[in-house]
Backbone and ligand atoms as CSV (ligand in chain L), in Angstrom:
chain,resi,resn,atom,element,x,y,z
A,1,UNK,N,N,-2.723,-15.597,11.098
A,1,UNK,CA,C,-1.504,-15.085,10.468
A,1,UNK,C,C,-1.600,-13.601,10.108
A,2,UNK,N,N,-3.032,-12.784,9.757
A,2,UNK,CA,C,-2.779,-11.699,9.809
A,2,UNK,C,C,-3.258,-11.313,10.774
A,3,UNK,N,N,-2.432,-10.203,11.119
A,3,UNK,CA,C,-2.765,-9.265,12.733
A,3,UNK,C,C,-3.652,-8.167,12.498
A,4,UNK,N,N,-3.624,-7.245,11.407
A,4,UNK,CA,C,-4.519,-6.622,11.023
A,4,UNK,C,C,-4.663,-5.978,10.057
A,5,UNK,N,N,-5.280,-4.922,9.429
A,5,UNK,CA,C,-5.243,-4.081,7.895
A,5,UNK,C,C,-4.471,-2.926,8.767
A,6,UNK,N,N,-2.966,-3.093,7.647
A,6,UNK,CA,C,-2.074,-2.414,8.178
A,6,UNK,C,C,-2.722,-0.942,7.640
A,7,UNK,N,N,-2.592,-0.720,6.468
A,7,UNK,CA,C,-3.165,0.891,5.648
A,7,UNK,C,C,-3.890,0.235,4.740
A,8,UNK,N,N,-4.988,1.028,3.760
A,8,UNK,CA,C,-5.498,1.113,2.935
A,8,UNK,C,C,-4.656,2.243,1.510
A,9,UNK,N,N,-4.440,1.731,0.397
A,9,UNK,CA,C,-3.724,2.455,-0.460
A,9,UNK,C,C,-5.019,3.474,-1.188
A,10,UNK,N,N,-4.642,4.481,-1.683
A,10,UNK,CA,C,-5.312,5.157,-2.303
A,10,UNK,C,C,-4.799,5.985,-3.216
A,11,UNK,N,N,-4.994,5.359,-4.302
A,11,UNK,CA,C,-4.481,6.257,-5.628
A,11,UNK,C,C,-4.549,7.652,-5.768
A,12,UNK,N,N,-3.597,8.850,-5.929
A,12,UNK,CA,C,-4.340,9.867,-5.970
A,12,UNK,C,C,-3.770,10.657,-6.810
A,13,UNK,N,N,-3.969,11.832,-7.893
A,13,UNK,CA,C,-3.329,12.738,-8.854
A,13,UNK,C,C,-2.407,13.044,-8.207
A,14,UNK,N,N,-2.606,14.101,-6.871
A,14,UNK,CA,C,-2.149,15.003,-6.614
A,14,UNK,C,C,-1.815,14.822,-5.207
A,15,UNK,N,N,-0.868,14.993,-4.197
A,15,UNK,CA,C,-1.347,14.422,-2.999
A,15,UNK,C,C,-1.414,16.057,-2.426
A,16,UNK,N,N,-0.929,17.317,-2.869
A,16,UNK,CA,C,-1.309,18.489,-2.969
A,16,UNK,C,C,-2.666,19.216,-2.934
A,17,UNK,N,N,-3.730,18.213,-3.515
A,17,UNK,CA,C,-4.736,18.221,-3.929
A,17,UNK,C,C,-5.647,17.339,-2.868
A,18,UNK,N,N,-4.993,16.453,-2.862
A,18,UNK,CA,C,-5.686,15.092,-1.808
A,18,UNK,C,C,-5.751,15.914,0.040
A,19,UNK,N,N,-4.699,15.992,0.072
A,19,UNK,CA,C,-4.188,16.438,1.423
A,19,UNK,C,C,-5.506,17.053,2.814
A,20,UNK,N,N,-5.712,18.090,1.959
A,20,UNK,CA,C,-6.594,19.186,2.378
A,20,UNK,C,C,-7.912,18.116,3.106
A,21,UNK,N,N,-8.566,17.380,1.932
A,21,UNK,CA,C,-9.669,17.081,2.821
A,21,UNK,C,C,-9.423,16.058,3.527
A,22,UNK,N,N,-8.317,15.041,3.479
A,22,UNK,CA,C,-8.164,13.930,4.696
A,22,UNK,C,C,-7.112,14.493,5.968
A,23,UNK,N,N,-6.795,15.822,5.415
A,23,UNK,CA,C,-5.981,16.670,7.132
A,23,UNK,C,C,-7.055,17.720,7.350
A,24,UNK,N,N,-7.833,18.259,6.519
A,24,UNK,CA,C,-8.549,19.252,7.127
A,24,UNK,C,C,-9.869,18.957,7.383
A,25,UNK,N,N,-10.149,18.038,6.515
A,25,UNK,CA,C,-11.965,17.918,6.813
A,25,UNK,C,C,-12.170,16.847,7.636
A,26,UNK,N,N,-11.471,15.282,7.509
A,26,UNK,CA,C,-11.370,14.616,8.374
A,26,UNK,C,C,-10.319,14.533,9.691
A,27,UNK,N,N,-9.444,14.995,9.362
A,27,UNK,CA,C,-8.429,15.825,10.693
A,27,UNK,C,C,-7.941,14.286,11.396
A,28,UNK,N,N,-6.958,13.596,10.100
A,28,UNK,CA,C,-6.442,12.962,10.448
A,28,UNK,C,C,-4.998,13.167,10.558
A,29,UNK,N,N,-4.191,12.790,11.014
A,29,UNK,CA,C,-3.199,13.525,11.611
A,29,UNK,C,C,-1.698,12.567,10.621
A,30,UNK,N,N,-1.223,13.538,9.572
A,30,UNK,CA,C,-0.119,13.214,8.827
A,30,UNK,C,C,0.845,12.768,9.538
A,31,UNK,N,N,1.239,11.726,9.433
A,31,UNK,CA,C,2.457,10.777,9.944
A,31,UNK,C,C,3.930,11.213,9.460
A,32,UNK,N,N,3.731,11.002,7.932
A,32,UNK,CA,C,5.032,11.511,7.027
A,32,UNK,C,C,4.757,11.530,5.625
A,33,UNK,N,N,5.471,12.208,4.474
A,33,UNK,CA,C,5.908,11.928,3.517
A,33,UNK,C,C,6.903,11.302,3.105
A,34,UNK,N,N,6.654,10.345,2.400
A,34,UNK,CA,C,8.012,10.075,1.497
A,34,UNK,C,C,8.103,9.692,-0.080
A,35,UNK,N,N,9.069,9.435,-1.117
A,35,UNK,CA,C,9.208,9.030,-1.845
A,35,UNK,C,C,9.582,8.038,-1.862
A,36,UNK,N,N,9.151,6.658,-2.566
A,36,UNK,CA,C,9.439,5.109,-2.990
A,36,UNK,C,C,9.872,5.035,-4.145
A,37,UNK,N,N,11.683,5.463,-4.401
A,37,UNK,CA,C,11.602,5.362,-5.852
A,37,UNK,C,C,11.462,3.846,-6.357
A,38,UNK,N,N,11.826,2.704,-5.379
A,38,UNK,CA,C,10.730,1.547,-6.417
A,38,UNK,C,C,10.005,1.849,-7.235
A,39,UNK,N,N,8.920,2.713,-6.480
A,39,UNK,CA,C,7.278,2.222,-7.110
A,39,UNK,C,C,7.107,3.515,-7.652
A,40,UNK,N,N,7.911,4.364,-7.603
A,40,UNK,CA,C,7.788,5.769,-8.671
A,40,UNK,C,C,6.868,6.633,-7.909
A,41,UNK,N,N,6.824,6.759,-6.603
A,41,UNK,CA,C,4.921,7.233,-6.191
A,41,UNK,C,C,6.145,8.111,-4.946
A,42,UNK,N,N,5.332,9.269,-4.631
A,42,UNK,CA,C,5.140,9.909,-3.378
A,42,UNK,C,C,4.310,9.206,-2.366
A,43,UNK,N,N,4.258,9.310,-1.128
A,43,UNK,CA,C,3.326,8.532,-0.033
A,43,UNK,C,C,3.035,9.119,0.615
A,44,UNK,N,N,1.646,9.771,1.577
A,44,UNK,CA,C,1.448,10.362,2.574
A,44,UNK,C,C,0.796,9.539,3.331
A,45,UNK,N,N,1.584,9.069,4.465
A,45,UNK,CA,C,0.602,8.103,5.082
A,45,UNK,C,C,-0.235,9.033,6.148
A,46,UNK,N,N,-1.543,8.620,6.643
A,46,UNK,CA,C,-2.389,8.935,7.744
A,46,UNK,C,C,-3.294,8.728,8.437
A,47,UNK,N,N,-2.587,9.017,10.054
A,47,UNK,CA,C,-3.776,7.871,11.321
A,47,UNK,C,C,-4.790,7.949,10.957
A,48,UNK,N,N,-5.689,6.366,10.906
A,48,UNK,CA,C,-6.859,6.548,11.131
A,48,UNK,C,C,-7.164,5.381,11.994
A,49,UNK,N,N,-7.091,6.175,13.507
A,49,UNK,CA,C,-7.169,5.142,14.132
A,49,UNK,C,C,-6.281,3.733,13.922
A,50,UNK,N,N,-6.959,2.568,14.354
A,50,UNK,CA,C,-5.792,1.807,14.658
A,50,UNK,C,C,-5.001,1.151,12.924
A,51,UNK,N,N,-5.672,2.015,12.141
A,51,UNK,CA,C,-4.981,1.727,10.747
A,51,UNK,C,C,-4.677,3.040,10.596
A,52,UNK,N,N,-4.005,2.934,8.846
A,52,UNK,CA,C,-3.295,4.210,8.013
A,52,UNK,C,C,-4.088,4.398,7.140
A,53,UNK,N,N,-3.649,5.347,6.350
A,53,UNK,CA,C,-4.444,5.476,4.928
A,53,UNK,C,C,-3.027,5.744,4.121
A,54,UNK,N,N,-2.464,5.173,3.375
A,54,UNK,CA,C,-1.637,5.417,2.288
A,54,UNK,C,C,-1.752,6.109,0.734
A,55,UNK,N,N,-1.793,7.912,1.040
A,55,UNK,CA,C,-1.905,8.549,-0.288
A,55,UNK,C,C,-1.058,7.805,-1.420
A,56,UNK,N,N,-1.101,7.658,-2.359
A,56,UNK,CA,C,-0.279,7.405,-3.382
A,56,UNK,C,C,-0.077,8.478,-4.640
A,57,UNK,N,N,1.078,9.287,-4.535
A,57,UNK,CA,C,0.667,10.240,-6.010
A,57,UNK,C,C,1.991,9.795,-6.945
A,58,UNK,N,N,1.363,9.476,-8.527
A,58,UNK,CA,C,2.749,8.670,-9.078
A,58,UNK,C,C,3.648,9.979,-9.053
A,59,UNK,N,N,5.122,9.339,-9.509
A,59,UNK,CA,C,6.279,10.666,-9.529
A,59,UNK,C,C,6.889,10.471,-10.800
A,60,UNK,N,N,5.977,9.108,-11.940
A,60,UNK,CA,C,6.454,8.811,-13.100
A,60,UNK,C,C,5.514,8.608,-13.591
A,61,UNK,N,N,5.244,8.313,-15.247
A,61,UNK,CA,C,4.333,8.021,-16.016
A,61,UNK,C,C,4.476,6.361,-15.579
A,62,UNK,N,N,5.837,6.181,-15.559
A,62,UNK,CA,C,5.909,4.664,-15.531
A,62,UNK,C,C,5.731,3.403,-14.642
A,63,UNK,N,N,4.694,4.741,-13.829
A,63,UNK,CA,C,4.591,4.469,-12.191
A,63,UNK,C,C,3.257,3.365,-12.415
A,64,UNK,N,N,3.193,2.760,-11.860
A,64,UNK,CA,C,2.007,2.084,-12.045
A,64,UNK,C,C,0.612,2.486,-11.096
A,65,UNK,N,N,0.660,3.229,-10.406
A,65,UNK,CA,C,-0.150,4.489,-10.488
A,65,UNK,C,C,-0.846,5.375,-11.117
A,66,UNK,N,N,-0.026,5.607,-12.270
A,66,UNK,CA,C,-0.414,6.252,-13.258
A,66,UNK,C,C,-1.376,5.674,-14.090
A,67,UNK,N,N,-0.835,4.401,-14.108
A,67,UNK,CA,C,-1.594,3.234,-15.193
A,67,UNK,C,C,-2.692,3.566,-14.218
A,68,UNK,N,N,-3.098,2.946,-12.934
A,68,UNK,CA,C,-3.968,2.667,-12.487
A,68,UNK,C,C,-5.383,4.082,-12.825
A,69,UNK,N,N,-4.706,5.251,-12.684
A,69,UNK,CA,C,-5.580,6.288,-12.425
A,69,UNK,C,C,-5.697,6.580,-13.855
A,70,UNK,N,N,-5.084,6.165,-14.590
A,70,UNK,CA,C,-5.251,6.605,-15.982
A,70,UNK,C,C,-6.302,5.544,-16.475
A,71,UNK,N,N,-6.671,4.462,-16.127
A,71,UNK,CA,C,-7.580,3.115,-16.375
A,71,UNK,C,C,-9.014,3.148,-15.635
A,72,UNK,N,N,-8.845,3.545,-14.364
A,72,UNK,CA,C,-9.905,3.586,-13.271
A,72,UNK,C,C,-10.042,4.952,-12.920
A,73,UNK,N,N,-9.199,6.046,-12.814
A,73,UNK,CA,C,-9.515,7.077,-11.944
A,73,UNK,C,C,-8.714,7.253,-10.384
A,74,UNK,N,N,-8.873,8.413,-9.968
A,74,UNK,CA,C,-8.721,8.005,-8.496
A,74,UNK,C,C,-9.249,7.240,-7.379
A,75,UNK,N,N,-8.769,6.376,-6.749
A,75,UNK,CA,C,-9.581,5.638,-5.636
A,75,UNK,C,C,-8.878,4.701,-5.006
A,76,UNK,N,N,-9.320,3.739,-4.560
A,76,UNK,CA,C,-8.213,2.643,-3.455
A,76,UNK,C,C,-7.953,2.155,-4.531
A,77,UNK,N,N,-6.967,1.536,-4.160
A,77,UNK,CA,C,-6.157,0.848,-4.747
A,77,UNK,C,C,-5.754,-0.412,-4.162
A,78,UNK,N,N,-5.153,-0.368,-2.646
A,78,UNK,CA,C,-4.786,-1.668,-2.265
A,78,UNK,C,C,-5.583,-1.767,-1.112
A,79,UNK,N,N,-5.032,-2.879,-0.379
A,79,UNK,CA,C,-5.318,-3.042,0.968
A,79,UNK,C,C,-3.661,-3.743,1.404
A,80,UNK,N,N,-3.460,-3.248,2.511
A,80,UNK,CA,C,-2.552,-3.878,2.974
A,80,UNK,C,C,-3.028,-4.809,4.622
A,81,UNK,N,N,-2.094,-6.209,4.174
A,81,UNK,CA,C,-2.699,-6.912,5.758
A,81,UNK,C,C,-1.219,-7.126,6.165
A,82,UNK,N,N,-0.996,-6.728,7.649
A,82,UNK,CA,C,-0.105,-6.471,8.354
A,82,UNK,C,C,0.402,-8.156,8.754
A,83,UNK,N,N,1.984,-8.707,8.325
A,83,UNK,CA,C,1.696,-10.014,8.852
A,83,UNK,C,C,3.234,-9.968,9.657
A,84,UNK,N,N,3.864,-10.974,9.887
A,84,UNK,CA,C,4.937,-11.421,10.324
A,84,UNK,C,C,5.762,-12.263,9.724
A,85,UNK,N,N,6.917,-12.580,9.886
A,85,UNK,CA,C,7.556,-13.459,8.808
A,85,UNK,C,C,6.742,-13.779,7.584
A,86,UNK,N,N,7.461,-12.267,6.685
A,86,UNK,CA,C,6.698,-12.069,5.422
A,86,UNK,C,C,7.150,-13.187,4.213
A,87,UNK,N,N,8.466,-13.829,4.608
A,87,UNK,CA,C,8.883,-14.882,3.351
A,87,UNK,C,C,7.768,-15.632,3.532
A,88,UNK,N,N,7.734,-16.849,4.876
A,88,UNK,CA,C,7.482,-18.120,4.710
A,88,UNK,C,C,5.755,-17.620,4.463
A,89,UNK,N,N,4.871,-16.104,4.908
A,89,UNK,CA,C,3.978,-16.239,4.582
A,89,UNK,C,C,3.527,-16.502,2.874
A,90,UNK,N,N,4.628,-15.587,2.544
A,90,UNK,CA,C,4.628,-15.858,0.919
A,90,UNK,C,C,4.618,-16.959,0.006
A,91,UNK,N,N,5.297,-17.955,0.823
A,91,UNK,CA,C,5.416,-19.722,0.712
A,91,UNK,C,C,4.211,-19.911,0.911
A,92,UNK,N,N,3.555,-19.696,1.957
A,92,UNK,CA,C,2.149,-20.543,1.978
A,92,UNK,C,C,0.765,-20.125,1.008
A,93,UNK,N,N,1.198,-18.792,0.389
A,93,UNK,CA,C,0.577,-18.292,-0.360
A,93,UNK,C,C,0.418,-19.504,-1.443
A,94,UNK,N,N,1.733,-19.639,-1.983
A,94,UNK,CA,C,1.839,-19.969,-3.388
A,94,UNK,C,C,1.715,-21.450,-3.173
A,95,UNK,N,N,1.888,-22.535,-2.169
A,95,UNK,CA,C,1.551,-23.649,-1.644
A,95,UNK,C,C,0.182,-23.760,-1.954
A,96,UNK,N,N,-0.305,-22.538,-1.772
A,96,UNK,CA,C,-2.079,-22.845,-1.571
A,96,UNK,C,C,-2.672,-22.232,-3.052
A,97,UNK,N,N,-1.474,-22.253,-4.101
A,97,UNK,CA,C,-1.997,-21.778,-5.484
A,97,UNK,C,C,-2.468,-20.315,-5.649
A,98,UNK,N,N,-2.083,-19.594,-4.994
A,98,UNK,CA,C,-2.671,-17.766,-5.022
A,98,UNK,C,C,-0.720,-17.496,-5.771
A,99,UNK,N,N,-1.593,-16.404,-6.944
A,99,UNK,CA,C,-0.641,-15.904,-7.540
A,99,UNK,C,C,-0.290,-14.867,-6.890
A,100,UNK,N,N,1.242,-14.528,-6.458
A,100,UNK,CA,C,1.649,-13.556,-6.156
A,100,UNK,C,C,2.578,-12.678,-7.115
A,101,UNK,N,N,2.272,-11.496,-7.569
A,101,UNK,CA,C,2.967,-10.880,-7.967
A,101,UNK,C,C,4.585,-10.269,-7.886
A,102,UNK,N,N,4.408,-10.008,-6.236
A,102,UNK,CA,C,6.134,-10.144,-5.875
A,102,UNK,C,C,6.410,-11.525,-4.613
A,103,UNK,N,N,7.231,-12.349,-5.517
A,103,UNK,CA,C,7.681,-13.943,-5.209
A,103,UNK,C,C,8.178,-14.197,-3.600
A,104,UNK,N,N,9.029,-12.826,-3.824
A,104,UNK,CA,C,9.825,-11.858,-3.221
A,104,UNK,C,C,9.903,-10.511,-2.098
A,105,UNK,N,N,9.697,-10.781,-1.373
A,105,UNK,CA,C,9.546,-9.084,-0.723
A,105,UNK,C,C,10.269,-8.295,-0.833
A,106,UNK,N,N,10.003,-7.257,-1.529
A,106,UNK,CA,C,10.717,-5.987,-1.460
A,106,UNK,C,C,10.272,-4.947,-0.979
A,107,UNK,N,N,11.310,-3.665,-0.641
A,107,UNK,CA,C,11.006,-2.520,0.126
A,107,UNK,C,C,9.832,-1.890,-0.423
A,108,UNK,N,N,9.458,-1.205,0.907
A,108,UNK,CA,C,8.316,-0.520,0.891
A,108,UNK,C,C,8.396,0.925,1.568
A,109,UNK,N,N,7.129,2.002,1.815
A,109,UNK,CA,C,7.399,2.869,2.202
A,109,UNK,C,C,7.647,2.404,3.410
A,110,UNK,N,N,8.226,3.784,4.531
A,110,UNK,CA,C,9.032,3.021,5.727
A,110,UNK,C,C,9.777,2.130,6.070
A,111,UNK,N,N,10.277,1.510,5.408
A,111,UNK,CA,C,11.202,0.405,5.242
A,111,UNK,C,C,10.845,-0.892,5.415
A,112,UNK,N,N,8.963,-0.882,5.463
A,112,UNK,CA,C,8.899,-1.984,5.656
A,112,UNK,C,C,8.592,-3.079,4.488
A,113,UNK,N,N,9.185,-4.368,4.896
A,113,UNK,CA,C,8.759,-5.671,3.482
A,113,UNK,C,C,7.632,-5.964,3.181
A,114,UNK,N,N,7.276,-5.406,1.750
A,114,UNK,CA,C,6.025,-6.079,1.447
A,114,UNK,C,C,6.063,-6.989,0.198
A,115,UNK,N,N,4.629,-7.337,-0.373
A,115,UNK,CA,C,4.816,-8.197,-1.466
A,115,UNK,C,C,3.191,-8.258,-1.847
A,116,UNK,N,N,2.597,-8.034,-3.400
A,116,UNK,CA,C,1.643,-7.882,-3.700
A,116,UNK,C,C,1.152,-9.339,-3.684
A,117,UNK,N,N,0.024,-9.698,-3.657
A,117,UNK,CA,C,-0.649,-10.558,-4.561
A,117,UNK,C,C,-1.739,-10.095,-5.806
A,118,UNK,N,N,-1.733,-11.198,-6.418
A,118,UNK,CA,C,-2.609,-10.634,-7.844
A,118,UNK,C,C,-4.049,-10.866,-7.626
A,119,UNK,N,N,-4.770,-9.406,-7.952
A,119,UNK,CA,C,-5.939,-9.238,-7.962
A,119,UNK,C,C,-7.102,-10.642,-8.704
A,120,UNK,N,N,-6.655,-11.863,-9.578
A,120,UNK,CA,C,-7.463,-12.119,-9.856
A,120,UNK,C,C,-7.490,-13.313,-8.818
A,121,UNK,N,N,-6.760,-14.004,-7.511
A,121,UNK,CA,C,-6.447,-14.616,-6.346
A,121,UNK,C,C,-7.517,-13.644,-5.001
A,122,UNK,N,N,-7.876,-12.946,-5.399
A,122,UNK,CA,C,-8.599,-11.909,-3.994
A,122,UNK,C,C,-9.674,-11.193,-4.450
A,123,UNK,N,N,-10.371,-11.839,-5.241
A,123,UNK,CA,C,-11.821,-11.300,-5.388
A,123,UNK,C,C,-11.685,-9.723,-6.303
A,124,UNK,N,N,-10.319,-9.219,-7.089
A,124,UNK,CA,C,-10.121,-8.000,-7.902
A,124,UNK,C,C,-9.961,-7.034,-6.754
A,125,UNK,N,N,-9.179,-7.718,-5.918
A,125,UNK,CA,C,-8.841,-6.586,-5.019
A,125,UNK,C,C,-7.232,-6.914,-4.968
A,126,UNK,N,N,-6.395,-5.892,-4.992
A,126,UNK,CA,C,-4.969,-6.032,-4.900
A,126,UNK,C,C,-4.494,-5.939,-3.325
A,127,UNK,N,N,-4.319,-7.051,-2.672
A,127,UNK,CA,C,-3.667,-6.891,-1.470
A,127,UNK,C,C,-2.019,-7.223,-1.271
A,128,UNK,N,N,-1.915,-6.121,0.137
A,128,UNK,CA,C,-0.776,-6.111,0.213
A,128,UNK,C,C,-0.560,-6.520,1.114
A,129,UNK,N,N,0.796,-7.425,1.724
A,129,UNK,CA,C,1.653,-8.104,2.258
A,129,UNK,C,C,2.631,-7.038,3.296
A,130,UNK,N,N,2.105,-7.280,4.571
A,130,UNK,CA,C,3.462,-5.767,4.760
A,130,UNK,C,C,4.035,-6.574,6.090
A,131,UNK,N,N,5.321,-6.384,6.030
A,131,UNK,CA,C,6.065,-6.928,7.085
A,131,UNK,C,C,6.707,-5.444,8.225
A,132,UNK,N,N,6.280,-4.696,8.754
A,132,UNK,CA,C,7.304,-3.561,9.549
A,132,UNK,C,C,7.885,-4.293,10.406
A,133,UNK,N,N,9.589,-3.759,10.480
A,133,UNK,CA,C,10.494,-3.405,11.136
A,133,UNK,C,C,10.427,-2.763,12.495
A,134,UNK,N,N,9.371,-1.691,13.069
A,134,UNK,CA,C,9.317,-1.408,13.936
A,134,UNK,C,C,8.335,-2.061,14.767
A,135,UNK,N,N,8.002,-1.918,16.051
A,135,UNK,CA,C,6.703,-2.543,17.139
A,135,UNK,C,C,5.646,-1.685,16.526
A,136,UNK,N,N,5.460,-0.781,16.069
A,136,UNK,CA,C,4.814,0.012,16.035
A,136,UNK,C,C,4.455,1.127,15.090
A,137,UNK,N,N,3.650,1.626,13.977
A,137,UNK,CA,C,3.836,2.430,13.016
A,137,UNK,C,C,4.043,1.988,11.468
L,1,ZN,ZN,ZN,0.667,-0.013,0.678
């Protein structure tokens, strides 16, 4: 059911700050920016190879980003696993007793559906649920 680790999230202050050494030192090649006002965060996603890396810089205190880097610091944050028919996977989640945080899929950067599960279901790792819209990206 999963196809693969779509991006890796990574918390970051600044993505101003971040930028430089994952485009210049590792010379991975910026996809896009955007803003998620859901989740209060800026996004820079970037190739790495047959995955992404998802900057995260909050754009609110109330971002939960903020919480995160204000608790832990900068660093990953999620993992995302790339699936397909993101409802009924979400059903089998909660069939099989894993708490999910969103019941629900909602938008994500790029428009695609995702949906967290709760870190204490995945070993204190927060994974993510991502459904894209496109073949590709
Ligand atoms: Zn993500």
């Amino acid at each position: 059911m999963i196809k693969k680790v779509d991006h890796i999230g990574i918390a970051v202050k600044s993505l101003d700050a971040a930028l430089p050494f994952y485009m210049g030192v590792l010379k991975l090649p910026l996809l896009k920016i955007e803003e998620v006002e859901s989740q209060k965060v800026r996004v820079a996603f970037l190739q790495a190879g047959e995955t992404k890396l998802e900057l995260l810089e909050p754009i609110s205190s109330e971002s939960t980003i903020t919480k995160f880097i204000e608790k832990r610091g900068e660093g990953i944050h999620h993992v995302a696993l790339g699936v397909e028919s993101i409802e009924e996977r979400i059903s089998e989640m909660q069939e099989q007793g894993i708490r999910m945080i969103d019941e629900s899929p909602r938008l994500g950067a790029g428009g695609a559906q995702i949906a967290f599960m709760h870190p204490k279901s995945a070993s204190g790792v927060l994974v993510e649920l991502c459904e894209k819209k496109e073949m590709k990206g």
